[in-house]
N, C-alpha and C positions, 0 to 999 in steps of 0.2 A: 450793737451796731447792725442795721437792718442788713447792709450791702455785706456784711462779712460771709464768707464761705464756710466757712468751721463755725458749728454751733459753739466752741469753746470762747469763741472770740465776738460770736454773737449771741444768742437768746442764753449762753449760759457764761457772760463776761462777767457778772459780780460772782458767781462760784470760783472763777479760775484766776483772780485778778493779782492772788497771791504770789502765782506762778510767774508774771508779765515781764518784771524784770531781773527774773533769773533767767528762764529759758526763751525771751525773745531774742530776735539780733541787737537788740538795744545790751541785755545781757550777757549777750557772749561778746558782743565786743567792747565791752568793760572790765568781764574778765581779762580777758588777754591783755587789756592796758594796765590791769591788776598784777599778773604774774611778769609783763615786761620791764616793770617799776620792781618787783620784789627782787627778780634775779636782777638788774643793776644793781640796788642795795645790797644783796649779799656780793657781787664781785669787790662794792668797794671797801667793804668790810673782811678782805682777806689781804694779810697782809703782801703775798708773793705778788702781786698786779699792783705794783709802783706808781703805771700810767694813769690810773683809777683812786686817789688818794681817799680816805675815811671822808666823807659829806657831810656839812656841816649841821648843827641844829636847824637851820633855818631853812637848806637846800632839803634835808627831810622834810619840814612842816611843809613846803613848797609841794614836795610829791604827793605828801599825805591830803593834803588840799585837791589837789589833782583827785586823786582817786575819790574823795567821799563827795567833790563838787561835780564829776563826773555826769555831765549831761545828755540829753537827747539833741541837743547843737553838737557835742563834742561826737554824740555818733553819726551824726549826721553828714559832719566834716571827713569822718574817716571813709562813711561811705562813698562821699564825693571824689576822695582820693582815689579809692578803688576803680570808681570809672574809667581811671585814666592806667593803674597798674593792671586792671583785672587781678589785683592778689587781695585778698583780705588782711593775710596778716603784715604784708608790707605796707598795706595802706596804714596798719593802725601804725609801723615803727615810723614812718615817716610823719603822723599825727603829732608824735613821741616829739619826732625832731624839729616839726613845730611849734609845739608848745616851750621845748626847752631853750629855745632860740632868743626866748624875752627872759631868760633867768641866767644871769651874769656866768654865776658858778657853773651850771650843770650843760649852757650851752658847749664848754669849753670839752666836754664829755660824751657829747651824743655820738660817736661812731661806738660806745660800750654798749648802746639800745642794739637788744636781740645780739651779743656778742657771743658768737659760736653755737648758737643758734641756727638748727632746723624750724619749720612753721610748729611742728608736731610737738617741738618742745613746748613749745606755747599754749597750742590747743589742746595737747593733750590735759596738761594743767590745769586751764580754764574752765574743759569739759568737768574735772574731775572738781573744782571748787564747787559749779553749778550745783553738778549730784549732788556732792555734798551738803549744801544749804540746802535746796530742795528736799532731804532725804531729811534731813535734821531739824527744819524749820516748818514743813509741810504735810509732806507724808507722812511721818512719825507721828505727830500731835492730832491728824483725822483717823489715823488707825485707832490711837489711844480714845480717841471718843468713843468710836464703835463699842471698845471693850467695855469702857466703862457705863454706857447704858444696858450691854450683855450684860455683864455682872449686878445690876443692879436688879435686873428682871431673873436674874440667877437666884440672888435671895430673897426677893417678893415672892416666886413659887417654886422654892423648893421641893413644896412639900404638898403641890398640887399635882393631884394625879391626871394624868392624860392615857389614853387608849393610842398605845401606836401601832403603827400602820408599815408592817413588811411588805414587797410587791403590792403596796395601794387594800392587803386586801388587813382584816383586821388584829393587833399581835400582843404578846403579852404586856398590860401596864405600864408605864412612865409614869417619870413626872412631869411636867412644863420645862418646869427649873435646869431638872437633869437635862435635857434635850436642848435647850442652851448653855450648860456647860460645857457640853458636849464641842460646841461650834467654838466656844468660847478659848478652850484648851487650841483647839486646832489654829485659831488666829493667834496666841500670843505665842503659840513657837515659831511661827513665821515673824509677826512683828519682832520678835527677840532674831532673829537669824537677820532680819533688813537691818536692826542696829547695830549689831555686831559685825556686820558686813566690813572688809576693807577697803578702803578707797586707793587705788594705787595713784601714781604719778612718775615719769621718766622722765629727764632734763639730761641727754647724751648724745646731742648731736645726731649728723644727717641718715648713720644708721646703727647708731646703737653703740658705737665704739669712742667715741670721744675723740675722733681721727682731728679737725680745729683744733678742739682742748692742748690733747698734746702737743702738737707742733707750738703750737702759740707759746703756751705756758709748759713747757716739758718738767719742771720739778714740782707741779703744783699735781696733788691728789686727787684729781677729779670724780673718781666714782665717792669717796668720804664727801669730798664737797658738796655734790648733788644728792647724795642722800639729806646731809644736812639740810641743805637749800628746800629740799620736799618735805620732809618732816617739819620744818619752822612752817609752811604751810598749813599743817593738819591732816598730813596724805600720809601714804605709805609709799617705801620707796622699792620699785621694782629696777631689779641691776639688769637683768636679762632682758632687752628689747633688738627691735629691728628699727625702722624711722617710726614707727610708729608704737605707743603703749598698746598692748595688744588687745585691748578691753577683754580681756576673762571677766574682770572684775562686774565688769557695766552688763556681762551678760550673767553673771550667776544673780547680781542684785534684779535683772529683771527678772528671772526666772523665782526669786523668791518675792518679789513684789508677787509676778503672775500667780503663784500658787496660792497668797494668800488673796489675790482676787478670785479666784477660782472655788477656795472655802465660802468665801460672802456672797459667790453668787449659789454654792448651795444651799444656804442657809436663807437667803432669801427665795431661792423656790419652795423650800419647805415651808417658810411664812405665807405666803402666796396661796399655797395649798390649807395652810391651816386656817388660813382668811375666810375661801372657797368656801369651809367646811364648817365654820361658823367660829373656830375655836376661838379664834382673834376677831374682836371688833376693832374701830378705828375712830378713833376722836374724830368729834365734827365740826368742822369747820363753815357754820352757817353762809358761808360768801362766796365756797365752792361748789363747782358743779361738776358732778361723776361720768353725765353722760347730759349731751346735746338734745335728748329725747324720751328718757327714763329716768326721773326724777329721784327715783330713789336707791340709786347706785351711791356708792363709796368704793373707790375703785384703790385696789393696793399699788397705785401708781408710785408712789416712791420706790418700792422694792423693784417694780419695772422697769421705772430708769438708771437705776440703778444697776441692772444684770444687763440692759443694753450695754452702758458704757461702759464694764468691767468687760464685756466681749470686745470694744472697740479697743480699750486698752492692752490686754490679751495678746489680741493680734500684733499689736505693736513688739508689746514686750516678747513676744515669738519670734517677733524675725530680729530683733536686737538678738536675742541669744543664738540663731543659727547663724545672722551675717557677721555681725562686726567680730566675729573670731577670724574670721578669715580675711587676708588678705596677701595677693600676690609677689611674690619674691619681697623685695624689705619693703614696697609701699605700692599701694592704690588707691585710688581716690574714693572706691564705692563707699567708704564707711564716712565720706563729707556730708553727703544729702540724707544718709541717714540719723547720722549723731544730728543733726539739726530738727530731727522730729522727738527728739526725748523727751521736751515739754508737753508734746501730743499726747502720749504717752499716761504720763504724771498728771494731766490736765483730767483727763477722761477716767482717769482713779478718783481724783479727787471729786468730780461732779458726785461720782459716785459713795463715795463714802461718805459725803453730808448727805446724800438721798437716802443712805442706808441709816443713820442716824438718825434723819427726821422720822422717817417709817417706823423706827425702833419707840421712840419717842410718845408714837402717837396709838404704842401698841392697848389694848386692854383686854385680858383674857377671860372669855366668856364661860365663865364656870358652868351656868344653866346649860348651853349646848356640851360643853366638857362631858360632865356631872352625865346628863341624858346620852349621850354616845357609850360609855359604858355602863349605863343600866341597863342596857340592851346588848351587850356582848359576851353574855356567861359562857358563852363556846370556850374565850379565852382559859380559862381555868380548866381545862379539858392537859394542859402541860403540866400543870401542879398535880391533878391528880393520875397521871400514868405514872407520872417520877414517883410518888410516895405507892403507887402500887407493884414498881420495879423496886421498889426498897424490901419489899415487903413479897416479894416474889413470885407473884400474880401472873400466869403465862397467859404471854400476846397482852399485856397491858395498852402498847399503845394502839393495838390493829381493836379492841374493844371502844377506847374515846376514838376513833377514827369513826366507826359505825356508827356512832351516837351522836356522834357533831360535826361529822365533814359534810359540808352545806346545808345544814339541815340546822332551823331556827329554836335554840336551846335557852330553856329559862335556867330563874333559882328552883322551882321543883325540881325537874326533867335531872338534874344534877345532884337532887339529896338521894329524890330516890335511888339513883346508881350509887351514890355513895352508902346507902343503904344495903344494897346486895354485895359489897365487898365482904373479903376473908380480912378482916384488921381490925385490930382494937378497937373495941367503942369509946376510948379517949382519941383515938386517932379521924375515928368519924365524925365525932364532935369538933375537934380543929377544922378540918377538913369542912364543913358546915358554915363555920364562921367564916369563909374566906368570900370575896366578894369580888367583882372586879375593880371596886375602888381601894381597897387593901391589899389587891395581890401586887406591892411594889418593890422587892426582894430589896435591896438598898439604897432604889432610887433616889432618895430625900440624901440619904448621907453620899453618895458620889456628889451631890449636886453640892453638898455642901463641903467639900473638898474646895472648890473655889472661892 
């Protein structure tokens, strides 16, 4: 949509579209008509609440109808409600008590909608269903791409050697391979740390004690009950709150979302560079244009947009983890306008994990410029042989390859010869001979193939 303000919702609406009716207001106020329908159902499913009798097959497929027919009229009504409450979540019970008003059975029931219920019961819920699908159905599954185009370019060049690059300047042999395993290991222990994550959930009343619950219902179990009631969910049930779930949880999960965006945007600078440098080419897309004016660019614009929106995300997920821990005596509202950007969030991951994908996708590694960068870097072997002349107990080993190669342009002669004026075996100088900078990979090929 041209007039949108957020590129998520405009020039990048088919990337994020997944997200729409989870984290818009269309979806959060679905959730909450989702868990205001679930906790009725578990009240009248316990036997100590009389006034609430077991609901019949039919009054369930009634609510079940509700929920999966749940539309953009139905949120639209609640929003109109809201005009008049200025409450959100009172607009949706009274939504509740409209609809149940045409259904014989359940009208007869509606003061049980949001019974003993604070808002935060609710939202907290609804928030944590959101994450949830989200995390499960979204983020999970573009993380899992990334890895598996890494892994596939893991065992395409294992076993290609690459010339890497300490402080930019030239360093001992890699592989290709190894140097995306490298990245590869670092994202699936964060990916494994987001799945494992727990999602919590509290249903206790206006600050945490069940003060309603009890009065109301004094022999009824209410901390068993509401674990129950969260768990039938898919949450985890936290006992210890204030009115509000204290999101720990929503902040360590963005804090390991962040970290592993913070991995893929190092690894797409290192692409980026290795672009620059010739080592990666880029498939071509004969209907693209690189530059306005210079016809023969190919520009690594996916990995660009990509580290842009992983900073925009970043940010987000930064201040989700230093605010919504905090909140004044048992409640305040600053964590309302923020929990409302979570999609923001999640949206600008995602742009970016298909940019990281396609990038990946469209990689192809330039052996000839590879190949030619280390045929010109014999200094590198300047560490292989001080170590085999400290083996062998050579004083000032390494202050001699210093004099001989510290900035100073070093061939395969310039290197026999020195290896020629050592005090070491002539099988050892013959080894020493053989090594090249495309063979000096000490494991590289078998780390790589660790993955």
């Amino acid at each position: 949509m041209l007039t949108a303000i957020s590129p998520i919702d405009g020039r990048y609406a088919d990337k994020t579209k997944s997200l729409c009716d989870i984290f818009s207001e269309f979806g959060l106020i679905k959730h909450r008509v989702i868990v205001e329908i679930r906790w009725l159902q578990a009240l009248a499913n316990h036997a100590a609440i009389t006034e609430l009798p077991a609901l019949s097959s039919a009054a369930q497929q009634w609510l079940a109808d509700l929920i999966d027919n749940f539309s953009i009229e139905d949120a639209e009504r609640v929003k109109t409600i809201e005009s008049t409450t200025n409450h959100d979540l009172k607009a949706v019970e009274y939504f509740l008590k409209e609809k149940f008003a045409d259904n014989e059975e359940l009208v007869a029931y509606s003061e049980f909608i949001h019974f003993a219920c604070t808002s935060e019961d609710i939202n907290n819920l609804a928030y944590a269903l959101m994450i949830q699908y989200g995390i499960q159905n979204v983020i999970l599954p573009l993380q899992q791409a990334v890895l598996e185009i890494l892994h596939k370019l893991i065992k395409a060049y294992a076993e290609q050697p690459m010339l890497s690059r300490t402080h930019g300047q030239t360093a001992s042999p890699t592989t290709v391979g190894k140097e995306f395993a490298v990245f590869y290991q670092r994202l699936q222990q964060q990916h494994q740390a987001i799945t494992d994550a727990p999602i919590f959930g509290k249903c206790n009343g206006a600050v945490g004690n069940f003060n309603a619950h009890c009065v109301a219902y004094p022999d009824i179990d209410w901390p068993t009950f509401s674990k129950q009631f969260i768990t039938s969910l898919g949450l985890t049930y936290n006992p210890l709150t204030i009115q509000i779930e204290p999101h720990d949880f929503i902040a360590d999960l963005a804090s390991s979302i962040s970290h592993f965006n913070n991995i893929l945007i190092d690894m797409n600078r290192d692409i980026w560079g290795y672009i620059a440098l010739h080592y990666f080419q880029q498939k071509q897309n004969t209907n693209e244009v690189g530059s306005s004016t210079m016809p023969h660019k190919i520009n690594p614009i996916d990995f660009e947009n990509a580290e842009g929106n992983l900073g925009i995300a970043n940010a987000l997920f930064n201040h989700f983890s230093n605010k919504l821990v905090i909140s004044r005596w048992q409640r305040d509202l600053t964590d309302s306008t923020v929990l409302r950007n979570l999609g923001v969030a999640f949206a600008h991951s995602v742009i970016a994990y298909q940019s990281t994908t396609k990038g990946l996708n469209k990689l192809i590694v330039n052996e000839t410029a590879i190949n030619a960068d280390l045929a010109n870097a014999w200094e590198v072997l300047a560490e292989a042989l001080q170590t085999v002349m400290r083996r062998y107990q050579i004083e000032k080993p390494y202050e001699q390859l210093k004099a001989l190669t510290r900035g100073k342009q070093v061939d395969e002669t310039t290197l026999h010869v020195f290896i020629d004026t050592l005090s070491i075996p002539d099988a050892e100088k013959d080894r020493l001979k053989q090594l090249t900078p495309m063979n000096y990979l000490g494991n590289a090929a078998e780390l790589a193939k660790l993955i």
